[in-house]
N, C-alpha and C positions, 0 to 999 in steps of 0.2 A: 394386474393391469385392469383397468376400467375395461369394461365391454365393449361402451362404443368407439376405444381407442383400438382395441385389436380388430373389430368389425371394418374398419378406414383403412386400416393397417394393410387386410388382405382381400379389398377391395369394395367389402359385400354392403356397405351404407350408402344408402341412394336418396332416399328419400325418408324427410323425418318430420313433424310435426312439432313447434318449438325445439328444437334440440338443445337449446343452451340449458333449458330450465329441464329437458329429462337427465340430460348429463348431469345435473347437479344435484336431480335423484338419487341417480346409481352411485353417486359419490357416497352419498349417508344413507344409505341405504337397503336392505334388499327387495324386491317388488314381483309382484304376480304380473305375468305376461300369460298371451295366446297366440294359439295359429288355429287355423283350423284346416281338415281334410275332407272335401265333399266324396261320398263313395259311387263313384261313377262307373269303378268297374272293381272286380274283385281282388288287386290285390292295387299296391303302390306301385309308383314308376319313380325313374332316376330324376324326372323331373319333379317329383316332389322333394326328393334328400337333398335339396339345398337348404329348406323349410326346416324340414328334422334338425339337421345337424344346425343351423341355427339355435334354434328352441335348444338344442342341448348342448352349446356353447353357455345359452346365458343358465343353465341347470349346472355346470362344470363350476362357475361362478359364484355359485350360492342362490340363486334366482328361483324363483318356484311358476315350474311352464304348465302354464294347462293344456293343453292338448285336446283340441275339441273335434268330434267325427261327426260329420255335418248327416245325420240322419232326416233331417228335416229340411235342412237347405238345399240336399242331394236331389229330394221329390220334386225339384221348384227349376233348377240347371241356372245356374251364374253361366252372364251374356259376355264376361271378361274377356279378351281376348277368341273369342268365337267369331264367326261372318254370318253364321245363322244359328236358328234355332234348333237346340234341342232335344234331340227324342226320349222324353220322358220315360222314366224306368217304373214300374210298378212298386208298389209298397214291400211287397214280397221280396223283390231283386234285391232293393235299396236295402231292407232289414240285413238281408243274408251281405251284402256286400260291408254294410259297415260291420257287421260282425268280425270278420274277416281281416278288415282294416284293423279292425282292435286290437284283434292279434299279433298284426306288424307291429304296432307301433308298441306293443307293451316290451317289445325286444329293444329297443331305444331309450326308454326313460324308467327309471324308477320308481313305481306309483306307489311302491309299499312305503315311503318316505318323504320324499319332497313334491314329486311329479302329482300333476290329477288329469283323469282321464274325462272327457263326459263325451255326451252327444246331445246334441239339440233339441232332437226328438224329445226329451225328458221335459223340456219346458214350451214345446211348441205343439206337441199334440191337443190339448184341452184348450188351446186357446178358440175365444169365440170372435167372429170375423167384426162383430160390429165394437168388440171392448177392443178391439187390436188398432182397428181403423181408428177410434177416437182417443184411444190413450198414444198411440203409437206413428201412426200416419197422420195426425195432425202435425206432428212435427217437420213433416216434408214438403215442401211447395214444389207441385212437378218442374218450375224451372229450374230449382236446386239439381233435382234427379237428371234432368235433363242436359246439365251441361255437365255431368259426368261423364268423362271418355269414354269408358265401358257400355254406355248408354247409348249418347249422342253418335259415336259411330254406327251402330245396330241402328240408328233412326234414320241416320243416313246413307245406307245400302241396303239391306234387305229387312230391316222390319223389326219391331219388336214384341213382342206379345204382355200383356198384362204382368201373365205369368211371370215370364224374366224380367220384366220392369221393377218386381216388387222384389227381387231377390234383393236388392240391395240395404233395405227398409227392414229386413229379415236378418243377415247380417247386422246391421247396427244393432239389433233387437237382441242378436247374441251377446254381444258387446257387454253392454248394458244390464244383460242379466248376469254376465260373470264378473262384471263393477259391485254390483249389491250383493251377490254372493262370496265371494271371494276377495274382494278388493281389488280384481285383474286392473292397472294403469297401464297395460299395453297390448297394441295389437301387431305381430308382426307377418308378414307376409309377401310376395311375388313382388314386382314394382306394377303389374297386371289388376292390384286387387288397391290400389290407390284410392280410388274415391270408393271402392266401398268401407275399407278404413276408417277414411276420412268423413262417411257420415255415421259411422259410433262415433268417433270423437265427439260429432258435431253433437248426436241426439245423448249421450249421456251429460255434456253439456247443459243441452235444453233442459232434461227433468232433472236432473242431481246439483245445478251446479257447479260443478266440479270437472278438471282438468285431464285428460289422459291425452296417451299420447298415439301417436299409431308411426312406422318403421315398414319400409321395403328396404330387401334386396334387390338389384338389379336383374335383368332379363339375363339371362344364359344363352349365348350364341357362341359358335364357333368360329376362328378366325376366318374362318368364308363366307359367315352370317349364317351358316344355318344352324335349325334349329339344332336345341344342345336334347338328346336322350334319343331321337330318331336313328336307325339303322334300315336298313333293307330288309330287314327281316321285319321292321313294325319297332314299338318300342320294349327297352329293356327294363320288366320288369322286379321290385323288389322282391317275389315269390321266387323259391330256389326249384315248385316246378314248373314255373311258364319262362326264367331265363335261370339255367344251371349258374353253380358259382364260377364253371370254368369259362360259359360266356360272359358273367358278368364280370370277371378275370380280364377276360380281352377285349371287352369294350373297354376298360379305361387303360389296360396296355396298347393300346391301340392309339393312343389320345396324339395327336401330333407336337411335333419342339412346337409349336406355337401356339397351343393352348394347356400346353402338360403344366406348365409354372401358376398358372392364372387357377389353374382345377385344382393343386394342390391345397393352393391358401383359402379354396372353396371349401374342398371337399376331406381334408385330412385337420387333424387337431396339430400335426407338429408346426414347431415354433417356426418363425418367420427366419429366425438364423440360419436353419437346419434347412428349409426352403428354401433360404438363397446361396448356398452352398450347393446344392445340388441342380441351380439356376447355372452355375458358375461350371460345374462339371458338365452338363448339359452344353455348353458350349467348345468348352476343351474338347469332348470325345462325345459328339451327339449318337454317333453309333452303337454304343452300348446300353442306349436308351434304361438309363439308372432311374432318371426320373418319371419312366413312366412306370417301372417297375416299384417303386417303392410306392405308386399312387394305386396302382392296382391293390397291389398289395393293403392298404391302410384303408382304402372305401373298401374292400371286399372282407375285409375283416372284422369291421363296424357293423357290415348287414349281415353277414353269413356267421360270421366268428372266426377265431385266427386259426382252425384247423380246417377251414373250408377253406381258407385262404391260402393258406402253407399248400394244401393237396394241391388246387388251382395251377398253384405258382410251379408246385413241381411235372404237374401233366403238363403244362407249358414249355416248360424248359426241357424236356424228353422229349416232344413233339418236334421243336421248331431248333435244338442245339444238340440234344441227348439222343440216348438211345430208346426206340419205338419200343423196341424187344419188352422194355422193362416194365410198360403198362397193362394194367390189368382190365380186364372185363370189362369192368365200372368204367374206369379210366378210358377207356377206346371208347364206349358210349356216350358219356358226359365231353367232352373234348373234340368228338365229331358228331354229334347229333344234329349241327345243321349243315352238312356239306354232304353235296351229293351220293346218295348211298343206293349200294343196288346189290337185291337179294340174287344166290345164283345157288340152282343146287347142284350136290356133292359129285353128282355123276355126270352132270355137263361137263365137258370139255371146250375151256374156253382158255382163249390166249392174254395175254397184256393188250394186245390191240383190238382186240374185241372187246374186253373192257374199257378200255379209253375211249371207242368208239359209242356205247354203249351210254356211259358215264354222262357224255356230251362234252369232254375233255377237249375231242381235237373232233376237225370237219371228216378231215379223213383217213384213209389207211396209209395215203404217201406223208400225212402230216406226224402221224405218230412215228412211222418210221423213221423223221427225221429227227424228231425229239428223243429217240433212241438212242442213234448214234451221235447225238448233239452233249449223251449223258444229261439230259430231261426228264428222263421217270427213276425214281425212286417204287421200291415197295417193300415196305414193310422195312424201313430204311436206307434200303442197299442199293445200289447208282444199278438201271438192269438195261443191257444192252442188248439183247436180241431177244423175238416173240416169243417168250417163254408161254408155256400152258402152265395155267394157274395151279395148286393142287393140296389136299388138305394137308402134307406133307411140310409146305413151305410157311401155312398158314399161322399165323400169332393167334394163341390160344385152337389150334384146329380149327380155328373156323371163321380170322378175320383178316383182310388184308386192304394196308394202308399205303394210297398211292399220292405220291405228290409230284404235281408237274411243277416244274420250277421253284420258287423258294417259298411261296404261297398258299400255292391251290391246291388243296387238297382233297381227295375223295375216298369214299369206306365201300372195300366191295365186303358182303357177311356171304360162308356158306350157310342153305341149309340142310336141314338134316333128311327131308325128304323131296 
């Protein structure tokens, strides 16, 4: 199937630059594309694996994706979707961050063969500001720049600095050097990164001649409009240690019937059939939420691998249907690491309501007593009806106990040893 037929297919074409004449590319032929990743903090987020899994859609295809880690456009901070400016990272940060980034991303695409990796850095550091300005910034007339959305919004609420002004001029500059290096004919990215796009397009134009094209994805919201990768916690990132695979597990089991169908043809390679088959069961029996399970499962498998994914799926299923007993160590740590936890040592004597109390479960002692006899706490699986005292005795593993009020909420009391 053409590319940009399955791209419309599962929503993700938004915006395209001639599209007739690239469709008629990819017909005969196979083409260098890019994305790029500014390292703005040390590891990815879910907000960027729309991008990834794009670029490795059209690598699935046959396509050769470059893969650019913006070490130089990092120093500078794209005004894209921002309301202000900035806070510059140092050269040191930005090095050690896109390092990092590298690392992600060589888990994604095959560089030993098709795939290329670069950084900008490699062709932006030596450059001298007055050969840049007349080779390169001639090409721009500030009303061109300025009626870029990215732009003219920042002009019109709080300001915009030289600095991010020029980010855009920099970006084309990338463009254009993986046109002469490599043949790159496209650029694809955010629907956020539009007109910077669109002035490579323009500026490989001006000095080559020649035709390329540039490609967004649409914005990622959730059927309530907010933002798609935010949590309460902050956001969830690609790094297995700043978001575990069993968080990243339940943030997309998590995903609601009204955006789980839309995430699937986003964020998983199966077929559109196989998607709407389980659109269709999704309806029949929404309670057994099959579709959000098979999406957890396929993104968490993609970033972590399928036995990071498999463990996930089964701490999952033992926490919130199975049995607690059966988790291990690991397993109680990674599956409750962000829900309220509270150290108690060995020799305290402490009750279930003192706990709950404690925990910030309930306001008070009449309130846990009700959720007692209501059959409201759980520990360590088992329905607990009167203020038992806690003890290393009852303890999972001697020394953890796992409480949950209702079908939800759940909290980690750990003994310790002294």
């Amino acid at each position: 199937m053409n590319i940009i037929i399955d791209l419309k297919k599962r929503g993700l074409f938004y915006q395209c630059t001639e599209e007739k004449e690239l469709e008629n590319i990819l017909n005969k032929k196979k083409i260098s594309l890019y994305a790029g990743f500014d390292p703005t903090a040390e590891s990815l987020h879910v907000g960027n694996l729309l991008l990834i899994i794009t670029l490795k859609r059209f690598e699935m295809s046959g396509h050769k994706p470059i893969v650019l880690v913006g070490g130089a456009t990092g120093l500078i901070g794209d005004p894209s979707g921002k309301k202000e400016e900035r806070v510059l990272n140092n050269e040191q940060t930005v090095e050690f961050y896109s390092s990092q980034i590298k690392k992600q991303l060589e888990r994604f695409f095959d560089f030993n063969k098709k795939a290329v990796l670069v950084n900008n850095y490699d062709w932006t550091k030596n450059l001298k500001v007055i050969d840049f300005l007349r080779g390169i910034g001639k090409h721009f007339s500030v009303g061109y720049m300025l009626a870029k959305e990215s732009v003219k919004t920042r002009v019109n609420t709080s300001g915009i600095s030289f600095t991010e002004f020029s980010y855009m001029i920099l970006q084309a500059y990338d463009f254009l050097q993986l046109y002469k290096k490599y043949g790159c004919v496209l650029q694809v990215g955010g629907s956020d990164q539009w007109g910077n796009i669109t002035a490579g397009v323009d500026l490989i134009k001006r000095v080559e001649g020649k035709e390329v094209f540039g490609l967004t994805t649409p914005l990622i919201t959730t059927k309530e409009g907010k933002k798609f990768g935010k949590t309460e916690k902050g956001a969830v990132w690609l790094d297995p240690n700043k978001t575990t695979p069993y968080q990243f597990y339940q943030f997309w089991v998590n995903t609601s019937d009204d955006d789980v169908i839309k995430f699937l043809k986003y964020f998983t390679f199966l077929d559109i059939e196989k998607i709407n088959e389980l659109e269709e069961k999704l309806k029949k029996d929404p309670q057994k939420r099959e579709a959000q399970k098979v999406l957890a499962k396929e993104v968490t498998s993609f970033v972590h691998g399928k036995e990071a994914a498999l463990r996930a799926e089964k701490v999952s299923e033992l926490l919130f249907y199975g049995d607690v007993k059966k988790l291990s160590p690991e397993d109680i740590k990674n599956a409750l690491s962000d829900v309220p936890h509270l150290f108690v040592k060995k020799q305290e004597e402490k009750t279930i309501i003192d706990l709950l109390l404690e925990l910030g479960a309930v306001k008070s002692k009449r309130e846990a007593r009700e959720l007692l006899s209501k059959k409201g706490i759980y520990v360590n699986g088992e329905i607990v009806l009167d203020n038992i005292k806690i003890s290393k005795n009852i303890a999972l593993h001697n020394r953890y106990f796992i409480i949950k009020k209702g079908k939800k909420n759940y909290y980690l009391v750990e003994l310790e040893s002294v």
